[in-house]
KEKE-3310 file (N, C-alpha, C; in steps of 0.2 Angstrom, whole numbers, plus 5000, padded with zeros to 4 digits):
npx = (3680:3681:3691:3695:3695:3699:3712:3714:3716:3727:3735:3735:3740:3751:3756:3756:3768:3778:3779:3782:3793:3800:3802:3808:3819:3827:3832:3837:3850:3864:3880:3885:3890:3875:3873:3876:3868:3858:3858:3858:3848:3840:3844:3841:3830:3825:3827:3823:3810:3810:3812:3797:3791:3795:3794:3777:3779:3777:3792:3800:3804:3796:3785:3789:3788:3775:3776:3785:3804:3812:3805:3802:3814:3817:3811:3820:3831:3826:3820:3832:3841:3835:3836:3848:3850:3841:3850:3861:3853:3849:3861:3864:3855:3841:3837:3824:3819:3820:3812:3799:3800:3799:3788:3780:3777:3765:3758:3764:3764:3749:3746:3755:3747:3734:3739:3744:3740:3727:3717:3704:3702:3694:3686:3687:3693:3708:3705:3706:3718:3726:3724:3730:3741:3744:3741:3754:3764:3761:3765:3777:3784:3792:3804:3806:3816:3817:3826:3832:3840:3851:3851:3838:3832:3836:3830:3819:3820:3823:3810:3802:3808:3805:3790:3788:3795:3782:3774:3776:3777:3763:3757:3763:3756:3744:3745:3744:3757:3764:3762:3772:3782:3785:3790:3799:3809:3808:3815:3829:3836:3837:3846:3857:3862:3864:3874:3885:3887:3891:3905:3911:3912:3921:3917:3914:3922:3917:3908:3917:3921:3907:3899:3889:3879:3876:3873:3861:3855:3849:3844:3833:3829:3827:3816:3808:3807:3803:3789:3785:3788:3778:3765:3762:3766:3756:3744:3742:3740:3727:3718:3717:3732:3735:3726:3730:3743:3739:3736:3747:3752:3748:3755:3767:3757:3758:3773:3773:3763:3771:3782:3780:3776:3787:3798:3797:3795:3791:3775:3769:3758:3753:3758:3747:3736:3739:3740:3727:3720:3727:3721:3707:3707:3713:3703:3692:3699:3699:3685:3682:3678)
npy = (5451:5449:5437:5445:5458:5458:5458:5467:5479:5475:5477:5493:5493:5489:5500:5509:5507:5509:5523:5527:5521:5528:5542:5538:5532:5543:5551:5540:5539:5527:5525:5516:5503:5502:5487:5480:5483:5481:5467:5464:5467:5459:5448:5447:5448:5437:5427:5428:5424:5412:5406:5409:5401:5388:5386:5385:5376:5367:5364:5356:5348:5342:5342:5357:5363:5368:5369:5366:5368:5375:5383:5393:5395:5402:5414:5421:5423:5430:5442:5443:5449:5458:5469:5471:5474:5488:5498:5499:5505:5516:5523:5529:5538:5553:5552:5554:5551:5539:5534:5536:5530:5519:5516:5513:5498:5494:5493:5485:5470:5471:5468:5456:5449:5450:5442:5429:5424:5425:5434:5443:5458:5473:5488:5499:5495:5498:5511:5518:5514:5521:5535:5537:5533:5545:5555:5552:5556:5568:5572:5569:5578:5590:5585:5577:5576:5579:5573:5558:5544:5531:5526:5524:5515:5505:5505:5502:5490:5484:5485:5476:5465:5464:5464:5450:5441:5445:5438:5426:5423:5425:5414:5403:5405:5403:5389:5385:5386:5393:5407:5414:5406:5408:5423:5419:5414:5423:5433:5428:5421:5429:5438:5431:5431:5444:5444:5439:5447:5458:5452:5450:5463:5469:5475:5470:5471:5483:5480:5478:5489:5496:5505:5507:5513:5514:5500:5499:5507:5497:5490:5494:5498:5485:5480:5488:5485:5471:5470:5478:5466:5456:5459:5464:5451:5443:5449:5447:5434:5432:5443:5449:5451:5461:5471:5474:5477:5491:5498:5499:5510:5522:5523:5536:5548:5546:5547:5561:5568:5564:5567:5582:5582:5582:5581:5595:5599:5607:5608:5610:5614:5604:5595:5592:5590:5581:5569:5572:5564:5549:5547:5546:5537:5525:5525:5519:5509:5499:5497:5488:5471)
npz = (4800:4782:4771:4760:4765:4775:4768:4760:4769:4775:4765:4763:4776:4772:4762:4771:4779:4769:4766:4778:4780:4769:4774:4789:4782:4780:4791:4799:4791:4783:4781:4773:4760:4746:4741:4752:4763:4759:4758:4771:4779:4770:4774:4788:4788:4780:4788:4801:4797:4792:4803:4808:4800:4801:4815:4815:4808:4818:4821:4813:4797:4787:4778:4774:4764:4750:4738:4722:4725:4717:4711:4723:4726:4715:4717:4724:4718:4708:4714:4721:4707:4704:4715:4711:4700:4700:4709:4701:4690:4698:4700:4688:4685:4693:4708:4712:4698:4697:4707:4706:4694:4697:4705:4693:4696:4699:4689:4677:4687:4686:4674:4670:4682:4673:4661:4664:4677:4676:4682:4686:4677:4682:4674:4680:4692:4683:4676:4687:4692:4685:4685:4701:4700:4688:4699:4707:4699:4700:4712:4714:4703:4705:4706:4695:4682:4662:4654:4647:4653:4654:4665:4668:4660:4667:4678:4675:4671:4683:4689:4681:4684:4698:4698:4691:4699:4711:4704:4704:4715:4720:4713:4720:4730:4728:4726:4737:4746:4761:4766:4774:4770:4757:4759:4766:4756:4749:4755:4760:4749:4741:4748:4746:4734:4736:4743:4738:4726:4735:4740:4729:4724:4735:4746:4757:4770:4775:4786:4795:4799:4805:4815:4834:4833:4820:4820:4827:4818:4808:4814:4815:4803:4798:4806:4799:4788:4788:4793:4781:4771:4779:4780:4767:4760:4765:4763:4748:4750:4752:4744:4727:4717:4709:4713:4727:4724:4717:4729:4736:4730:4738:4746:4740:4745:4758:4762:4759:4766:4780:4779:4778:4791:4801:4795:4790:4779:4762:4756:4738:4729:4718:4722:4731:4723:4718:4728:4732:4720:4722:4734:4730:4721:4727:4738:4727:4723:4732:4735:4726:4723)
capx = (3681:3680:3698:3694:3693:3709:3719:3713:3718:3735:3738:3734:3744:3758:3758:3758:3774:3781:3777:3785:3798:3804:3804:3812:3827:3830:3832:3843:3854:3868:3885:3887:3887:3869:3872:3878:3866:3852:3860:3859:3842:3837:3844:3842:3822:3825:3830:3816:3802:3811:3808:3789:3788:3798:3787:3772:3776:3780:3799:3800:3807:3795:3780:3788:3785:3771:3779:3796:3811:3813:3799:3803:3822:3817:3807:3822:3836:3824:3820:3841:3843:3831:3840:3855:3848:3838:3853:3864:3851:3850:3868:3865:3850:3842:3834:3818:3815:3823:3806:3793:3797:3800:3782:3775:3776:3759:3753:3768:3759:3740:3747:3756:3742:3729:3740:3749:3739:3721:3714:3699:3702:3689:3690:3686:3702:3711:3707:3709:3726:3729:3723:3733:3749:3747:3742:3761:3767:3761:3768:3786:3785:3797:3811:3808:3820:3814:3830:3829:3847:3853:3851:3830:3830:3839:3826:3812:3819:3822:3804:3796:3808:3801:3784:3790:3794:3777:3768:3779:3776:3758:3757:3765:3751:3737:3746:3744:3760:3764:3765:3777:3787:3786:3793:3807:3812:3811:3822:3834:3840:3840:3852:3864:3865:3867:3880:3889:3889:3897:3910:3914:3915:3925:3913:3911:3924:3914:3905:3920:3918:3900:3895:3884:3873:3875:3870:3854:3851:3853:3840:3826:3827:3825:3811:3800:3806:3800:3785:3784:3786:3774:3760:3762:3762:3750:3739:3742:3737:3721:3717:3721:3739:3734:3720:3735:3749:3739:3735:3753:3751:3747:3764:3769:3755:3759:3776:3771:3762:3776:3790:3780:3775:3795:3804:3794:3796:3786:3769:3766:3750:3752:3757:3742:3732:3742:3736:3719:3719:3728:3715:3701:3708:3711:3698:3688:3700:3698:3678:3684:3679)
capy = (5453:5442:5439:5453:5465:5461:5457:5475:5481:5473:5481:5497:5495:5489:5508:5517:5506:5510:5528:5527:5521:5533:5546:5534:5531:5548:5549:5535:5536:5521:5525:5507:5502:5498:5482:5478:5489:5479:5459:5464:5468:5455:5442:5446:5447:5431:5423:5430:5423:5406:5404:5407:5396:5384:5385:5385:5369:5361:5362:5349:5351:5338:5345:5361:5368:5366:5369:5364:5370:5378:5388:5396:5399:5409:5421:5426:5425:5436:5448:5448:5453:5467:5475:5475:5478:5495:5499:5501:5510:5524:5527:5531:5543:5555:5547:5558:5549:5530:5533:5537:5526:5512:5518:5508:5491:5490:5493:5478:5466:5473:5467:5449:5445:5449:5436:5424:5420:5425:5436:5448:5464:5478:5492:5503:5495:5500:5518:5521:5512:5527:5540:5534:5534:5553:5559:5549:5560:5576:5572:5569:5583:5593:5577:5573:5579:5578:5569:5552:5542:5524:5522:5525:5508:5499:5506:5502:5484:5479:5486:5471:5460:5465:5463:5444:5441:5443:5433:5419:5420:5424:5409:5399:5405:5399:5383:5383:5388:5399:5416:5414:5399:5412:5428:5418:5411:5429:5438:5425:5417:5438:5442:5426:5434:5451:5445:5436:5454:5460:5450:5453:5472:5472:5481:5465:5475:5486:5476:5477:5498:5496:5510:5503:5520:5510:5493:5504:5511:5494:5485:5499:5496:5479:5479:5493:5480:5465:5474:5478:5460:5454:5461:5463:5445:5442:5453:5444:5427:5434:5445:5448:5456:5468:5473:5474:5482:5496:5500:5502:5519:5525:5527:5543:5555:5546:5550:5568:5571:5563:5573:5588:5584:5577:5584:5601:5600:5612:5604:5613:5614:5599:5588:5591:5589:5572:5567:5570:5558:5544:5543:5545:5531:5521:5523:5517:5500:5497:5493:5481:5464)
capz = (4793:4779:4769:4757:4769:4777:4762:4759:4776:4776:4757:4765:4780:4768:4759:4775:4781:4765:4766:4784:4778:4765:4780:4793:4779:4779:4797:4800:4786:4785:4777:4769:4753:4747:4739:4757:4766:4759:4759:4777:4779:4768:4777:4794:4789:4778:4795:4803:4793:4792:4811:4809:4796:4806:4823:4814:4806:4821:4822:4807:4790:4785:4773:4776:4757:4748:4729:4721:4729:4709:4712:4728:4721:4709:4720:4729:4715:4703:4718:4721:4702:4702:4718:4708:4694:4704:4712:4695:4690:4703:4699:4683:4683:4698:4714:4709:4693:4699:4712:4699:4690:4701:4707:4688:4698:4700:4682:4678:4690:4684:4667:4670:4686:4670:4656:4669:4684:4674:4686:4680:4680:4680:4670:4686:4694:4677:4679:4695:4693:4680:4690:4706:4695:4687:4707:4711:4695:4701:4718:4711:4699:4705:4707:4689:4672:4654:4651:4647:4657:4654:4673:4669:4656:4671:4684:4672:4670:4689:4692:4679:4689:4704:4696:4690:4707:4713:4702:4705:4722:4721:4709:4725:4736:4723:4724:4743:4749:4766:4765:4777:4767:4751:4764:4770:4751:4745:4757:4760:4743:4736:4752:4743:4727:4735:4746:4734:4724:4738:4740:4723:4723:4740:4750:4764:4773:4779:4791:4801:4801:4809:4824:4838:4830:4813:4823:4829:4812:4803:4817:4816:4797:4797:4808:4797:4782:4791:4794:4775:4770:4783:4779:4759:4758:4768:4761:4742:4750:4753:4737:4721:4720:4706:4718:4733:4722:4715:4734:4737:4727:4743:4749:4741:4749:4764:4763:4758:4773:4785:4776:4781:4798:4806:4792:4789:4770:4760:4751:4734:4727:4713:4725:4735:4719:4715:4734:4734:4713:4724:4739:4726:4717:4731:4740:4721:4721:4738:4735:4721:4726)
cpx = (3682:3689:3700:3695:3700:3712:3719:3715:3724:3738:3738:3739:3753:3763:3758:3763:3778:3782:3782:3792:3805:3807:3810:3819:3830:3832:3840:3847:3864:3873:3889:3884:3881:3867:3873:3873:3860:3852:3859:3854:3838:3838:3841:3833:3819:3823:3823:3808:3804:3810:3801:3787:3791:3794:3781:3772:3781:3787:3800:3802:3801:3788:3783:3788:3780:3771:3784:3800:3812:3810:3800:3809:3822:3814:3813:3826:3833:3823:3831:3844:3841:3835:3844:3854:3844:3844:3859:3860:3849:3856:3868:3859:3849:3837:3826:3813:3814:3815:3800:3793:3795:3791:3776:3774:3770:3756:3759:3763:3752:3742:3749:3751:3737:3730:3741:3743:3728:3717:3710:3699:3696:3692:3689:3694:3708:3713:3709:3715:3729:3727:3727:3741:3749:3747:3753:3764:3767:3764:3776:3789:3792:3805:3812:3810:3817:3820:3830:3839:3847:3852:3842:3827:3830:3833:3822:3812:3821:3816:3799:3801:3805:3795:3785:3790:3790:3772:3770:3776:3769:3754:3758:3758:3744:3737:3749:3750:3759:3766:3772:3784:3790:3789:3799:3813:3815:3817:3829:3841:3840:3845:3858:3868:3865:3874:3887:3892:3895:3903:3915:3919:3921:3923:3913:3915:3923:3908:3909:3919:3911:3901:3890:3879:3872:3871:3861:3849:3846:3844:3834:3824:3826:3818:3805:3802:3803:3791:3779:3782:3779:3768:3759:3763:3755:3744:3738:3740:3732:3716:3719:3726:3740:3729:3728:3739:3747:3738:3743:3754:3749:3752:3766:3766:3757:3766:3778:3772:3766:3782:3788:3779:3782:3799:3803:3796:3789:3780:3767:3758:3748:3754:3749:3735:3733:3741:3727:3716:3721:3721:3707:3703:3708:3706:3691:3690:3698:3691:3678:3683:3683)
cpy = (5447:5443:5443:5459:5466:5461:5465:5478:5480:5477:5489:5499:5495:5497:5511:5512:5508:5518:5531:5527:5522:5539:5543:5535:5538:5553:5545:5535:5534:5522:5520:5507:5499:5492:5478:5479:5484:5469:5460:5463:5461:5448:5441:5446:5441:5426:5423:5426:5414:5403:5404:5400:5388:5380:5384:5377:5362:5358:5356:5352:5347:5343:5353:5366:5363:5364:5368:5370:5376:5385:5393:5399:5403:5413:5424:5426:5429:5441:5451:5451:5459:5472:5476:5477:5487:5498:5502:5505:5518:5526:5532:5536:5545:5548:5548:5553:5540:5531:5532:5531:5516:5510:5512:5501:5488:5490:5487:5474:5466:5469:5459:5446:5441:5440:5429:5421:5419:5428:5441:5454:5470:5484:5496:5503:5499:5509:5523:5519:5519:5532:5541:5535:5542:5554:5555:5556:5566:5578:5574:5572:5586:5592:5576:5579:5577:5573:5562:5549:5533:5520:5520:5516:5504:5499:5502:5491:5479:5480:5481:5467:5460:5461:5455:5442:5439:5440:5428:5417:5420:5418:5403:5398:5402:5392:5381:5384:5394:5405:5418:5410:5406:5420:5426:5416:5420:5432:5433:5422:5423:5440:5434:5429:5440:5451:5441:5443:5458:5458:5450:5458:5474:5474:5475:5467:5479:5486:5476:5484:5500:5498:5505:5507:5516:5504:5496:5505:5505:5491:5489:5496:5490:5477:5482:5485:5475:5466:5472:5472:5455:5455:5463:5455:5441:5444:5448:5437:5427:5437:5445:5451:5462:5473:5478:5478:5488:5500:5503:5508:5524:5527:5534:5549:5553:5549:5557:5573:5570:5568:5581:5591:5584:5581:5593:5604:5603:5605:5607:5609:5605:5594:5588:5588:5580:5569:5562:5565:5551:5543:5544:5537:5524:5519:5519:5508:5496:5494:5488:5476:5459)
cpz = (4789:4776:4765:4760:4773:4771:4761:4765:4776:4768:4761:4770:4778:4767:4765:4778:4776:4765:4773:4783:4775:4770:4783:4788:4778:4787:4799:4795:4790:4779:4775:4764:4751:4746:4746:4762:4765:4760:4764:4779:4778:4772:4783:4793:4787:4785:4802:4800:4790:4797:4811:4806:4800:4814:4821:4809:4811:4825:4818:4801:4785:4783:4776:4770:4755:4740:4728:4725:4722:4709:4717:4729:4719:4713:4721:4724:4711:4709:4718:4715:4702:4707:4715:4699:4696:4706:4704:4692:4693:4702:4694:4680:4691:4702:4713:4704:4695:4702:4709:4695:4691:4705:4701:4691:4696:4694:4680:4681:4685:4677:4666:4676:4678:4664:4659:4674:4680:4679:4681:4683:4678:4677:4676:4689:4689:4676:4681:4697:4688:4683:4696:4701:4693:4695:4707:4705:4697:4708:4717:4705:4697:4704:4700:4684:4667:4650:4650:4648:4655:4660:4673:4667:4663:4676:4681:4673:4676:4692:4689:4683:4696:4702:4693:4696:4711:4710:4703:4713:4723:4718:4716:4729:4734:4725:4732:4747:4756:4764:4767:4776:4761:4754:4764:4762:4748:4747:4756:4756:4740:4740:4749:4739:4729:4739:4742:4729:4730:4739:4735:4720:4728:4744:4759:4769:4779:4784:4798:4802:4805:4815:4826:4835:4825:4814:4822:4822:4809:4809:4815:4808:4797:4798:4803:4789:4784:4790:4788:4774:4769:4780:4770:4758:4761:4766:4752:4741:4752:4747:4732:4720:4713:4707:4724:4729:4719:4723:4736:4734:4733:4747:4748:4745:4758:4767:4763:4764:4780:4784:4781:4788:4802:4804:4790:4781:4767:4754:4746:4732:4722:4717:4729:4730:4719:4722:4735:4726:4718:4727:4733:4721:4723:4736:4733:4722:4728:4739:4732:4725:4721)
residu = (UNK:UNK:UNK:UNK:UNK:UNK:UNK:UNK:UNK:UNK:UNK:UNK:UNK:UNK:UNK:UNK:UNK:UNK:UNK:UNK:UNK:UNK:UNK:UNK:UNK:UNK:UNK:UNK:UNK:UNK:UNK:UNK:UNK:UNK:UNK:UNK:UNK:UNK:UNK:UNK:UNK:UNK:UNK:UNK:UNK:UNK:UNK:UNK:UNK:UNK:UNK:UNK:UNK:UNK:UNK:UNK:UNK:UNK:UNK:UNK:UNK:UNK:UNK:UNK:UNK:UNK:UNK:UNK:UNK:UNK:UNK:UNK:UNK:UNK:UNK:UNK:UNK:UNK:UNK:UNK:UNK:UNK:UNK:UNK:UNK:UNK:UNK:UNK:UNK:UNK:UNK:UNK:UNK:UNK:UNK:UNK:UNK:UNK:UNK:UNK:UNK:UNK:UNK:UNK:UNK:UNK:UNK:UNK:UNK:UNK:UNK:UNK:UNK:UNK:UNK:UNK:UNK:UNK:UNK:UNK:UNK:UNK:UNK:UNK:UNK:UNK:UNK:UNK:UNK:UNK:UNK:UNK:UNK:UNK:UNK:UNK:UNK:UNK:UNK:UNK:UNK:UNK:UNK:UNK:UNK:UNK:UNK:UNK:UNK:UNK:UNK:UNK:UNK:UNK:UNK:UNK:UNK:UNK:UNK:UNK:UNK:UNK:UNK:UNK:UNK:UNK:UNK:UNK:UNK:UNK:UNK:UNK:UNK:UNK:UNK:UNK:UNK:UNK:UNK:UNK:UNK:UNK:UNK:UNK:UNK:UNK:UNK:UNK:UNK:UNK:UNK:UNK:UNK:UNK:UNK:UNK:UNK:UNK:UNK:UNK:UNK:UNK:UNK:UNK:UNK:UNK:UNK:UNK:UNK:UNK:UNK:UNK:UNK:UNK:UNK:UNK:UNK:UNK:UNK:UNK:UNK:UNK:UNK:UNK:UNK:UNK:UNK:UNK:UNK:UNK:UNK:UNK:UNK:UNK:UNK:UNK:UNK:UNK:UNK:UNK:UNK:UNK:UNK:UNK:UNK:UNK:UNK:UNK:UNK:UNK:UNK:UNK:UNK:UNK:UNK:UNK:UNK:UNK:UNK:UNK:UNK:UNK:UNK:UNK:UNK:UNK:UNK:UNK:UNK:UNK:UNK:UNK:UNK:UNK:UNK:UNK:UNK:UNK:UNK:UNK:UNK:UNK:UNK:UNK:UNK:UNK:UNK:UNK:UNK)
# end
């Protein structure tokens, strides 16, 4: 396969890890705080993707990044503002709408890839990213209120950091860096400023509270996030990441149909309709060269 095909295979597999994921956390649920919950994760996966990048350049520090230290900073303190900025706002509005709307990423991204990085977007793509987003709406229907929350703003504005984020680091990969260098910067230096938060609020405490079943929980999550990671950057150092991030739209029906196979959750009608819009859509961006 040429690298279009994987990038697109790896975006693909990304959404069904993600999709996996939503089930899996509802499964394991870990009663720590999330700001805590997720410094955890993030580091232990940081940590994890500094050894590759590590072994693969030989056990040397020497040429071990490819762009400023600057550059590669900002990835992981703007990804650790946005969790805390997402995380503030899920308090403050439902879980329902935070998901929706957190789901806009990819039209974000589609929009600074287009001004920032200059990538050419089709109007095909464009569509089919708006297509793919109602199918997610009629999914999450039921989850969503008409009321407009202080927590939605906050969602709204750690989801263009988010989308900040990935242009920075897909800007890195332009400018040759490892996927694996741009992996370890994200998770690493966002689990600083989220453990730094913790330490703040008091929550670091309960680290000492930790069950071997909490141990369990806490590894299994790692690994579906490592996972994630892995294969979404990897996927964006192959294609275009407004190509790859509207792919991600693929998660909800994934999740859909997990929920109803494990968890035996009922599938109304409008979601199924909001289903069969996504794979029509993806299946549409997925031919995009």
């Amino acid at each position: 396969m040429n690298k279009e095909n994987i990038g697109t295979l790896f975006a693909i597999i990304t959404a069904l890890i993600s999709g996996l994921a939503f089930v899996a956390n509802k499964f394991f649920l870990v009663s720590l705080d999330p700001t805590l919950f997720t410094s955890l994760r993030t580091f232990f996966v940081g940590i994890g993707f500094f050894l590759i990048s590590f072994f693969k350049n030989k056990l040397s520090f020497k040429n071990f990044n490819k762009v400023s230290w600057k550059i590669l900073l900002s990835i992981g303190f703007v990804a650790g503002f946005a969790f805390l900025t997402f995380f503030n706002g899920l308090k403050l509005t439902t879980a329902g709408r935070a998901a929706f709307l957190h789901k806009l990423l990819p039209l974000f991204i589609t929009v600074f890839a287009f001004t920032f990085l200059k990538e050419k977007i089709k109007r095909i793509q464009v569509y089919a990213m708006i297509v793919m987003i109602s199918g997610t709406y009629f999914i999450s229907f039921s989850a969503i209120t008409f009321d407009i929350a202080v927590g939605d703003f906050l969602v709204i504005i750690a989801t263009i950091l988010f989308a900040v984020e990935n242009i920075i680091s897909k800007y890195a990969m332009i400018k040759k860096e490892s996927n694996f260098v741009v992996s370890f910067c994200r998770m690493f230096f966002a689990s600083i400023i989220l453990f730094s938060i913790v330490l703040m609020i008091g929550s670091f405490n309960q680290l000492l509270l930790i069950t071997h079943e909490q141990v369990l929980y806490i590894g299994i999550s790692v690994s579906i996030l490592f996972l994630y990671v892995f294969f979404w950057y990897y996927s964006i150092s192959l294609i275009k990441i407004s190509k790859a991030s509207t792919l991600l739209l693929l998660s909800p029906p994934i999740s859909l149909f997990l929920s109803y196979l494990f968890l035996e959750e009922t599938i109304l009608p409008l979601q199924i309709i909001g289903s069969i819009l996504i794979l029509i859509g993806a299946f549409t961006v997925s031919k995009i060269k």
